[in-house]
PDB file of N, CA, C and O in Angstrom:
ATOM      1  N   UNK A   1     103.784  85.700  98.334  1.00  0.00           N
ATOM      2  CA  UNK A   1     102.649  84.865  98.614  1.00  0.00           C
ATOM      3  C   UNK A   1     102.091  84.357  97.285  1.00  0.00           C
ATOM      4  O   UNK A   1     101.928  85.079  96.301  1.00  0.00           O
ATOM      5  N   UNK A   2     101.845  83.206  97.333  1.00  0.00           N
ATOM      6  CA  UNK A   2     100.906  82.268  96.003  1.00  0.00           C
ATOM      7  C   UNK A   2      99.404  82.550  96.259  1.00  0.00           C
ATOM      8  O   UNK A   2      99.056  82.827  97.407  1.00  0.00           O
ATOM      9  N   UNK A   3      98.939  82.522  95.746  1.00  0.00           N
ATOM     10  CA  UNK A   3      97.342  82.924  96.050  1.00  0.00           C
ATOM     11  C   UNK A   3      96.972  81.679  94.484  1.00  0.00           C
ATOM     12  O   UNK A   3      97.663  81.522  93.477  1.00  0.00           O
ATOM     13  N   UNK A   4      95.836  81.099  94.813  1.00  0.00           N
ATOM     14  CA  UNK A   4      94.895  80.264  93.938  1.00  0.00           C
ATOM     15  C   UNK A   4      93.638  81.062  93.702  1.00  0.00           C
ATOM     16  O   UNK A   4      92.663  80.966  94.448  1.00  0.00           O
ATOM     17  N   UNK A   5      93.689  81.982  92.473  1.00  0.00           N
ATOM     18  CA  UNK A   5      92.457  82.666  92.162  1.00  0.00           C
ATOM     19  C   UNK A   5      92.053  82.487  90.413  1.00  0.00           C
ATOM     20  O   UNK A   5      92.724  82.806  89.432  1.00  0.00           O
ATOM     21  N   UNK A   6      90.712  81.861  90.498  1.00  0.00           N
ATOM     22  CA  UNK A   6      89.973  81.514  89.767  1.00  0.00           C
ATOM     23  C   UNK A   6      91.027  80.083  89.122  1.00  0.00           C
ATOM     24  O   UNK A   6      91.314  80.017  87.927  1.00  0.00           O
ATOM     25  N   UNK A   7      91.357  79.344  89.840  1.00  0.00           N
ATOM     26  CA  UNK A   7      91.778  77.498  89.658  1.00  0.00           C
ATOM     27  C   UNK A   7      93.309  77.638  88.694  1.00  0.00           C
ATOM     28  O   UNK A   7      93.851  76.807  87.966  1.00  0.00           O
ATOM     29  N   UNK A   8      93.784  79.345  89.125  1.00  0.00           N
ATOM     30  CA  UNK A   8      95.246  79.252  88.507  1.00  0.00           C
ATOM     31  C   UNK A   8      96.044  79.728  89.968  1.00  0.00           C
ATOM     32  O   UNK A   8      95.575  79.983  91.077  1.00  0.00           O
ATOM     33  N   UNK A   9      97.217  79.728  89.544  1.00  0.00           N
ATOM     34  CA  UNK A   9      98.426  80.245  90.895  1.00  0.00           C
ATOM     35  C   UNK A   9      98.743  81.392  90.236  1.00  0.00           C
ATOM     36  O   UNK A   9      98.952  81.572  89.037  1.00  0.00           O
ATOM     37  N   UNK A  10      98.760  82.446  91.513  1.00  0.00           N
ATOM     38  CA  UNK A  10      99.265  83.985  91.144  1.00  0.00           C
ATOM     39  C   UNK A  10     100.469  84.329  91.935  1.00  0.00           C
ATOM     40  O   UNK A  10     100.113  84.603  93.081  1.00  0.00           O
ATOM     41  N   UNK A  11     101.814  84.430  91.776  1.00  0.00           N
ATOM     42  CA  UNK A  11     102.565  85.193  92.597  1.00  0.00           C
ATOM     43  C   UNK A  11     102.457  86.273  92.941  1.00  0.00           C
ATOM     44  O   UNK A  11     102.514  87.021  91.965  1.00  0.00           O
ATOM     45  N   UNK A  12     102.284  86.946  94.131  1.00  0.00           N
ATOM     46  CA  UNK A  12     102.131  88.851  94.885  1.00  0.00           C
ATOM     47  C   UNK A  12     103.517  88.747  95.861  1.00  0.00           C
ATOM     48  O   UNK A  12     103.666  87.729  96.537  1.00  0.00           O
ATOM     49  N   UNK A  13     104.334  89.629  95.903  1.00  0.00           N
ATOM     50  CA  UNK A  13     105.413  90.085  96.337  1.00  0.00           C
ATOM     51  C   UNK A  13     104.914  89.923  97.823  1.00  0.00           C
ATOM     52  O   UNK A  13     105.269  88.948  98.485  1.00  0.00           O
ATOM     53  N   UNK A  14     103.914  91.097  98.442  1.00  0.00           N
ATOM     54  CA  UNK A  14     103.456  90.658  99.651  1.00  0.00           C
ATOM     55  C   UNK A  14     103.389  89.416  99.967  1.00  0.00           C
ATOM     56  O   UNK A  14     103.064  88.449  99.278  1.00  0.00           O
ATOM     57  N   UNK A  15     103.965  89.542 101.890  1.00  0.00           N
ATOM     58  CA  UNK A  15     103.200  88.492 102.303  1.00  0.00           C
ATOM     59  C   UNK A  15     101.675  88.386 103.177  1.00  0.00           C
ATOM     60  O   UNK A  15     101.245  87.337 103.656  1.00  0.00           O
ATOM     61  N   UNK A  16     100.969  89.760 103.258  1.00  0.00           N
ATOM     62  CA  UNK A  16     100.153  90.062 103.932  1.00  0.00           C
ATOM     63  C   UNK A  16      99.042  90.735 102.320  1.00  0.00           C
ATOM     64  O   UNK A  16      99.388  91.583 101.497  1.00  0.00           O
ATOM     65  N   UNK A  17      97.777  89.985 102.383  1.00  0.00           N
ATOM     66  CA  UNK A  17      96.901  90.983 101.655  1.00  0.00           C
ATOM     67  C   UNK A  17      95.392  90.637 101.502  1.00  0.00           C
ATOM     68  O   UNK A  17      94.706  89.647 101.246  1.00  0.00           O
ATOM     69  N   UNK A  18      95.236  91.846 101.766  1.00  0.00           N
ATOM     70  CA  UNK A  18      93.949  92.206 101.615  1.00  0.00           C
ATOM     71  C   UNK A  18      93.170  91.988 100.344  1.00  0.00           C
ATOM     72  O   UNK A  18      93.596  92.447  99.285  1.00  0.00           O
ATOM     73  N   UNK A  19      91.625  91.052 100.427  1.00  0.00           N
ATOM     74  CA  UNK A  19      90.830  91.333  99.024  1.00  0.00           C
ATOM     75  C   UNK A  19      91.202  92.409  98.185  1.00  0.00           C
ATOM     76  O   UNK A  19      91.655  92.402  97.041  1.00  0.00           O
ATOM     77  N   UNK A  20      90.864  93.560  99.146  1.00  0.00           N
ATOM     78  CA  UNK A  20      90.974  94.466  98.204  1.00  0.00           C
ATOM     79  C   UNK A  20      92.549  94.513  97.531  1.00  0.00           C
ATOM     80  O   UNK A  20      92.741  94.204  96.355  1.00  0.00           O
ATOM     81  N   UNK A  21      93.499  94.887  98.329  1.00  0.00           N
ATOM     82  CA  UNK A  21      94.716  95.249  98.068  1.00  0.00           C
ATOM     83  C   UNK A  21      95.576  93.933  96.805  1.00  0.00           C
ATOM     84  O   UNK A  21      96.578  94.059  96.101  1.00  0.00           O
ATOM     85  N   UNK A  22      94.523  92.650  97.014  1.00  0.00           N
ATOM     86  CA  UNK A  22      95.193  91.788  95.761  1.00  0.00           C
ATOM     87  C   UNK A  22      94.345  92.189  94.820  1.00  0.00           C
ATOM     88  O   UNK A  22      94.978  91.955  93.791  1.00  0.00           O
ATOM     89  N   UNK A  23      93.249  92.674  94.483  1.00  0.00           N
ATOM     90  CA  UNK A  23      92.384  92.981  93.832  1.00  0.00           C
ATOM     91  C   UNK A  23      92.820  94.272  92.660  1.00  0.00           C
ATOM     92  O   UNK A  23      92.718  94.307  91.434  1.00  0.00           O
ATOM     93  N   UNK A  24      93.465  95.514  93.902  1.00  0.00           N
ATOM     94  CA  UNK A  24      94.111  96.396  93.000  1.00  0.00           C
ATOM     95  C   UNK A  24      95.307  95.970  91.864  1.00  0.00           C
ATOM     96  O   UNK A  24      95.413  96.369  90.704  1.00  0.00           O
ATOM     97  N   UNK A  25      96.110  95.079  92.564  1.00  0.00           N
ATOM     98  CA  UNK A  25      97.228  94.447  92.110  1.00  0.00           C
ATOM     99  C   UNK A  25      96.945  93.364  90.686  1.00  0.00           C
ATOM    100  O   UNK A  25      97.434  93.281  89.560  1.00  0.00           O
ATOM    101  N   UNK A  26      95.830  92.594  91.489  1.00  0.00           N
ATOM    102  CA  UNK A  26      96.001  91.598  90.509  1.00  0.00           C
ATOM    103  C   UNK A  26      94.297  92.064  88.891  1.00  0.00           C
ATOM    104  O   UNK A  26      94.120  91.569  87.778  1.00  0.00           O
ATOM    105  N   UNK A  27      93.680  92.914  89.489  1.00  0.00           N
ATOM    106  CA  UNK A  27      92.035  93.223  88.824  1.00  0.00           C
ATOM    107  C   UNK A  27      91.734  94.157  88.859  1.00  0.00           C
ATOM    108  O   UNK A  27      90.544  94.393  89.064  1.00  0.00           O
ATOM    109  N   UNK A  28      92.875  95.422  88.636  1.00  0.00           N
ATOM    110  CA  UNK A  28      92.902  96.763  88.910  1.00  0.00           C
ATOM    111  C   UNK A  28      91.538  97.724  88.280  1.00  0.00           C
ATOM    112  O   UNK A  28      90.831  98.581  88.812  1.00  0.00           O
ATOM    113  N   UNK A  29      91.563  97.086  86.805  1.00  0.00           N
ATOM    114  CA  UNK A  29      90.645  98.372  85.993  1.00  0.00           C
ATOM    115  C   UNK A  29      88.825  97.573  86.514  1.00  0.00           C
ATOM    116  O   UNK A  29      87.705  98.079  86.436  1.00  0.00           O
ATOM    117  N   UNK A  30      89.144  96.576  86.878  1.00  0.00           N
ATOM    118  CA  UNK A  30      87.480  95.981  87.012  1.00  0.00           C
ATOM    119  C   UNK A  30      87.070  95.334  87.935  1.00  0.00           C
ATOM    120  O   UNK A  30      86.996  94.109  88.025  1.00  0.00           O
ATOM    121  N   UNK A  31      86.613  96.577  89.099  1.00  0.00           N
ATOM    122  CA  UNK A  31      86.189  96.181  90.310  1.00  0.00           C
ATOM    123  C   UNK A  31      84.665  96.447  90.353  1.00  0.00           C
ATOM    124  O   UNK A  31      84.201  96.784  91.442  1.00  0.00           O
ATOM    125  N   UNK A  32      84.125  96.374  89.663  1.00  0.00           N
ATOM    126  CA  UNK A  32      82.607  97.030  89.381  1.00  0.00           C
ATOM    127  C   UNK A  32      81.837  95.785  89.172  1.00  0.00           C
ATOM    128  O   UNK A  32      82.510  94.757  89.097  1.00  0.00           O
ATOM    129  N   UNK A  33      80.852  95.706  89.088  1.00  0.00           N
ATOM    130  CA  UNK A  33      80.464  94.347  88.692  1.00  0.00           C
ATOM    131  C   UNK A  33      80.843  93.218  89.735  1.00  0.00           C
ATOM    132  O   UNK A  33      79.941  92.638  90.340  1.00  0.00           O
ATOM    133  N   UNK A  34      81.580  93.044  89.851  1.00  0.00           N
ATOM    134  CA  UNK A  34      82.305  91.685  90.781  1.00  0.00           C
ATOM    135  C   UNK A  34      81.922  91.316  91.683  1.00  0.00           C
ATOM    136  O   UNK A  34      81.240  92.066  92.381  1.00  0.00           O
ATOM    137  N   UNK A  35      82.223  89.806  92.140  1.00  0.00           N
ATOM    138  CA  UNK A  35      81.801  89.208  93.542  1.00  0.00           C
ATOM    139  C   UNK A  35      83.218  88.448  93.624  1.00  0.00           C
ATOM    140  O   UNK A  35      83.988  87.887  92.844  1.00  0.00           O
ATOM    141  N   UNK A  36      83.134  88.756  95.073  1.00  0.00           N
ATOM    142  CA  UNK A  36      84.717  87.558  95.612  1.00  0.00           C
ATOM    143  C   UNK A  36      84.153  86.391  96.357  1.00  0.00           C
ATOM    144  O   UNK A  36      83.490  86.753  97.328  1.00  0.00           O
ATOM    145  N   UNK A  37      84.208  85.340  96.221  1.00  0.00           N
ATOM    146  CA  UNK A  37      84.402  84.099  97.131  1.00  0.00           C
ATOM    147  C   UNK A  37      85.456  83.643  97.571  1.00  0.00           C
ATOM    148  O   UNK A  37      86.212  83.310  96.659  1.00  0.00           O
ATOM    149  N   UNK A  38      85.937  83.440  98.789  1.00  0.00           N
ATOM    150  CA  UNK A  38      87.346  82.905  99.133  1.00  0.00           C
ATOM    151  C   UNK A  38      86.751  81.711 100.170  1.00  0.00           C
ATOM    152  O   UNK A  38      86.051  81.892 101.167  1.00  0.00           O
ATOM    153  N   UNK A  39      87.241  80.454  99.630  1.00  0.00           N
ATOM    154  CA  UNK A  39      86.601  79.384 100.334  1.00  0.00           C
ATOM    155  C   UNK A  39      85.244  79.055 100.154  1.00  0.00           C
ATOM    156  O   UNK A  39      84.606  78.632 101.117  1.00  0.00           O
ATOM    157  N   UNK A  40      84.592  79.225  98.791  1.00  0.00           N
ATOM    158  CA  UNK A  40      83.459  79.036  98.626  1.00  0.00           C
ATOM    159  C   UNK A  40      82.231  79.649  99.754  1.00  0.00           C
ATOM    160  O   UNK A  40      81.293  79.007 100.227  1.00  0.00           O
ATOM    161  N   UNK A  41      82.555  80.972  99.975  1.00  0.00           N
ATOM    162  CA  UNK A  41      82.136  81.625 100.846  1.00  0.00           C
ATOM    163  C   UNK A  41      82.029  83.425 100.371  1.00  0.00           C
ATOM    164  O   UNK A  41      82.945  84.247 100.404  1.00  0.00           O
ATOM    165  N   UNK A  42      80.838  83.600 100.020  1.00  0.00           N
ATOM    166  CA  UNK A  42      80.921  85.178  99.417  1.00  0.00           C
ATOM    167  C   UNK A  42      81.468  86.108 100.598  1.00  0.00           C
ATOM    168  O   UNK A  42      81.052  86.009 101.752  1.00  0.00           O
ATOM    169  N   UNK A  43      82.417  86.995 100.201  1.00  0.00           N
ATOM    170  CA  UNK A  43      82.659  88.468 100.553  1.00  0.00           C
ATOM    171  C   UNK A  43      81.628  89.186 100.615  1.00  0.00           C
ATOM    172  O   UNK A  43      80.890  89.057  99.639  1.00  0.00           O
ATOM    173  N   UNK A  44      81.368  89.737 101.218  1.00  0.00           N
ATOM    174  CA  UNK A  44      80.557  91.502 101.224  1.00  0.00           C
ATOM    175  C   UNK A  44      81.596  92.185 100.763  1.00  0.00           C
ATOM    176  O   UNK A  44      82.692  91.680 101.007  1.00  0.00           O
ATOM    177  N   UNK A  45      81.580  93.445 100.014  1.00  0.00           N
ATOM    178  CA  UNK A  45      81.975  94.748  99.338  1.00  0.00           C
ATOM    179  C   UNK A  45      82.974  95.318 100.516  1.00  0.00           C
ATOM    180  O   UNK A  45      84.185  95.540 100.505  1.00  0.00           O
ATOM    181  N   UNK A  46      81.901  95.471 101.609  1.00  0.00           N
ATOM    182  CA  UNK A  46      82.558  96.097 102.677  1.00  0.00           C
ATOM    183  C   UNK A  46      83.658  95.524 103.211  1.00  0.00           C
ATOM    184  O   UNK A  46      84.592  96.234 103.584  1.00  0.00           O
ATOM    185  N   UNK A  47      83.693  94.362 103.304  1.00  0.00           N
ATOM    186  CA  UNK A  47      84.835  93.490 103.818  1.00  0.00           C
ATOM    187  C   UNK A  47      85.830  93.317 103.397  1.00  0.00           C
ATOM    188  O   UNK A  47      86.791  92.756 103.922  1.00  0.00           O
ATOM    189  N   UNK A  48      85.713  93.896 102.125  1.00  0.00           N
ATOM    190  CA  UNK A  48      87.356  93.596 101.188  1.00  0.00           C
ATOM    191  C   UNK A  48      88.552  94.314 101.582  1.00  0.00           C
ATOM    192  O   UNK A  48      89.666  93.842 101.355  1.00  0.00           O
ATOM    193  N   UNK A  49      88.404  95.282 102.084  1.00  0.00           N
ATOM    194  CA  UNK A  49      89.860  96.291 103.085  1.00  0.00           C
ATOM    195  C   UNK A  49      90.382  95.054 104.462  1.00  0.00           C
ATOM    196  O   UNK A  49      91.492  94.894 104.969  1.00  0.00           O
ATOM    197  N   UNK A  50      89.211  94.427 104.707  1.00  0.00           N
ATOM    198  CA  UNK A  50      89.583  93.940 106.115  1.00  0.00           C
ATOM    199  C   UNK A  50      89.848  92.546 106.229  1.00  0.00           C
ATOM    200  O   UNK A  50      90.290  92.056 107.268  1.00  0.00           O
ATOM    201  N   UNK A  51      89.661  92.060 105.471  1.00  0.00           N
ATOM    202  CA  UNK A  51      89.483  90.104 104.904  1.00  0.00           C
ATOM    203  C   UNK A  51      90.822  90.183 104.558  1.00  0.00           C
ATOM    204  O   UNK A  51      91.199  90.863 103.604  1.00  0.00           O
ATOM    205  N   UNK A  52      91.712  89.415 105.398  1.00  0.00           N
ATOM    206  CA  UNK A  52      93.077  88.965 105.034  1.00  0.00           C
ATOM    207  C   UNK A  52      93.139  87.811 104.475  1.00  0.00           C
ATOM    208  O   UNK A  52      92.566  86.901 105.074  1.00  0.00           O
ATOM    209  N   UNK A  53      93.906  87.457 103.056  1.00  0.00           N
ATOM    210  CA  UNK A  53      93.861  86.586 102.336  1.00  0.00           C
ATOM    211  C   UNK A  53      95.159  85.652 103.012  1.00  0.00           C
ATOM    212  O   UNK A  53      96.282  86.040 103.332  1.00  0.00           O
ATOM    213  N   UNK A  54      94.639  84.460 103.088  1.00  0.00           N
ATOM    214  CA  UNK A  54      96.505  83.112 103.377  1.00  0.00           C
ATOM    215  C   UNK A  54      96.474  82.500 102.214  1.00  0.00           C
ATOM    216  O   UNK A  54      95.574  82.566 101.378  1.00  0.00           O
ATOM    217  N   UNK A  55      97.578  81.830 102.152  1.00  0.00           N
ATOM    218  CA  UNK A  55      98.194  81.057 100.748  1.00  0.00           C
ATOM    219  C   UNK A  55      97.317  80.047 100.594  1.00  0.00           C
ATOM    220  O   UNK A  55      97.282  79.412  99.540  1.00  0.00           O
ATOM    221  N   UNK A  56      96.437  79.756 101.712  1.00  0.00           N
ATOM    222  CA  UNK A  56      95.799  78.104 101.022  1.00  0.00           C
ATOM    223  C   UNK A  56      94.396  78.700 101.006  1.00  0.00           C
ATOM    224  O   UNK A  56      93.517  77.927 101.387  1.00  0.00           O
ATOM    225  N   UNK A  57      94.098  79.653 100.720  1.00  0.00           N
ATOM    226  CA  UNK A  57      92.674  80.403 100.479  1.00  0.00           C
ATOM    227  C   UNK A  57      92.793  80.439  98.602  1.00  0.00           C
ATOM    228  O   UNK A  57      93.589  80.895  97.782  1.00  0.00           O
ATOM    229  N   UNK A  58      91.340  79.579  98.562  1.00  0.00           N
ATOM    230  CA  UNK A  58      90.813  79.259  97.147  1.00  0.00           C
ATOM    231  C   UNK A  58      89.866  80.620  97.021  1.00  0.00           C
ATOM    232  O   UNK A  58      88.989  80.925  97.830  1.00  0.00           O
ATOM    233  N   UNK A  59      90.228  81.369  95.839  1.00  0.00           N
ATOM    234  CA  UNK A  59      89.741  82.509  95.925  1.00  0.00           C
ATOM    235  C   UNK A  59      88.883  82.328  94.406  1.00  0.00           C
ATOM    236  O   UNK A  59      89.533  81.793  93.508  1.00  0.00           O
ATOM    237  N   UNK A  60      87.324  82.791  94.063  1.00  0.00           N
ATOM    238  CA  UNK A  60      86.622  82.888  93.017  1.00  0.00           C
ATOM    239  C   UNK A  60      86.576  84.415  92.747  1.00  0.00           C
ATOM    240  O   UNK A  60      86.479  85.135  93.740  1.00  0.00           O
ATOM    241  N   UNK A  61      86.644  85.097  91.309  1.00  0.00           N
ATOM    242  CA  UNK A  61      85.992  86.301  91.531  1.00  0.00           C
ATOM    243  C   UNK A  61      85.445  85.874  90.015  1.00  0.00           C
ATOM    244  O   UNK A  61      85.972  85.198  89.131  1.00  0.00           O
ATOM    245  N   UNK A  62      84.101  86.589  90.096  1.00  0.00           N
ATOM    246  CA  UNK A  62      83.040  86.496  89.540  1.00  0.00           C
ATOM    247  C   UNK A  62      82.571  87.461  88.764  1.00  0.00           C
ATOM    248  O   UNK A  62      82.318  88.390  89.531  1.00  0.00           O
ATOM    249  N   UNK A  63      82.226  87.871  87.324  1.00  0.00           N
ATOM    250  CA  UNK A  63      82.461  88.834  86.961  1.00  0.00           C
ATOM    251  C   UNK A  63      80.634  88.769  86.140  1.00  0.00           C
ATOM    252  O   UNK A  63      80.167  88.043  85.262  1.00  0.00           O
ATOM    253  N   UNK A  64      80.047  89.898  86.958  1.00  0.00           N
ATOM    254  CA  UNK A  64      78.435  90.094  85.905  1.00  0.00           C
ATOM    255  C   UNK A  64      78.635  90.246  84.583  1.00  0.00           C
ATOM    256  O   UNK A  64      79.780  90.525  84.227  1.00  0.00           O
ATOM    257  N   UNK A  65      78.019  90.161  83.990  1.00  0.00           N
ATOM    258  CA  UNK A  65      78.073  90.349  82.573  1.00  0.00           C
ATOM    259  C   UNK A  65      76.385  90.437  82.010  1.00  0.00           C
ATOM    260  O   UNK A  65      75.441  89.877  82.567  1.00  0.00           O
ATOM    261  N   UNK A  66      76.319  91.161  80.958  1.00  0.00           N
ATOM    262  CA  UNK A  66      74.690  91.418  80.691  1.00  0.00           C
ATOM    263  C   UNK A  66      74.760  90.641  79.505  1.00  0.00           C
ATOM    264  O   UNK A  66      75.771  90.519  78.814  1.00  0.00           O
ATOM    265  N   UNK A  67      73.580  90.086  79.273  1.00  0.00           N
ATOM    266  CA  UNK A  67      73.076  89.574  78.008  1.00  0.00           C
ATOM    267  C   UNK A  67      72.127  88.139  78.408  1.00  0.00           C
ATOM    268  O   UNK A  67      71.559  88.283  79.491  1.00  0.00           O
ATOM    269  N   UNK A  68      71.907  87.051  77.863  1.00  0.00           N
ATOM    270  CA  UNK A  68      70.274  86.570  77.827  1.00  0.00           C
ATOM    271  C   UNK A  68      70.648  85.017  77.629  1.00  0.00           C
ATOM    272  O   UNK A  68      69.755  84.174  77.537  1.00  0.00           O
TER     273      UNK A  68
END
C-alpha cells in the first residue's frame, strides 16, 4: 500500500492498516505529542487501533513542539 503522509508517498508492505499500526511502522519512537489528520479531519487517540487507512487517504501528523 502507498499511503500520502505529510505531502510525501510512503511504501508499507501491508495492504490493510491501521493509524496506529502505520504509525508503529512508519513513527515508531514518537507517538507522544502527536495529532493525526487523515482527510483533513482529526483522529482521536482512541481511534487509532480502529481507523483503517486506504491508499487515497491524505494523512497529516502533527508534531507539538515547545517554545515561543
Amino acid at each position: 500500500m502507498e499511503l500520502k503522509i505529510n505531502n510525501q508517498l510512503v511504501q508499507f508492505d501491508s495492504d490493510t492498516l491501521s493509524i496506529q499500526s502505520m504509525l508503529d511502522i512508519y513513527h515508531p519512537n514518537k507517538q507522544k505529542g502527536i495529532a493525526i489528520a487523515v482527510n483533513q479531519c482529526v483522529i482521536s487517540k482512541h481511534s487509532w487501533e480502529t481507523h483503517i487507512l486506504s491508499a487515497t487517504d491524505d494523512i497529516l501528523i502533527i508534531t507539538a513542539t515547545q517554545g515561543g
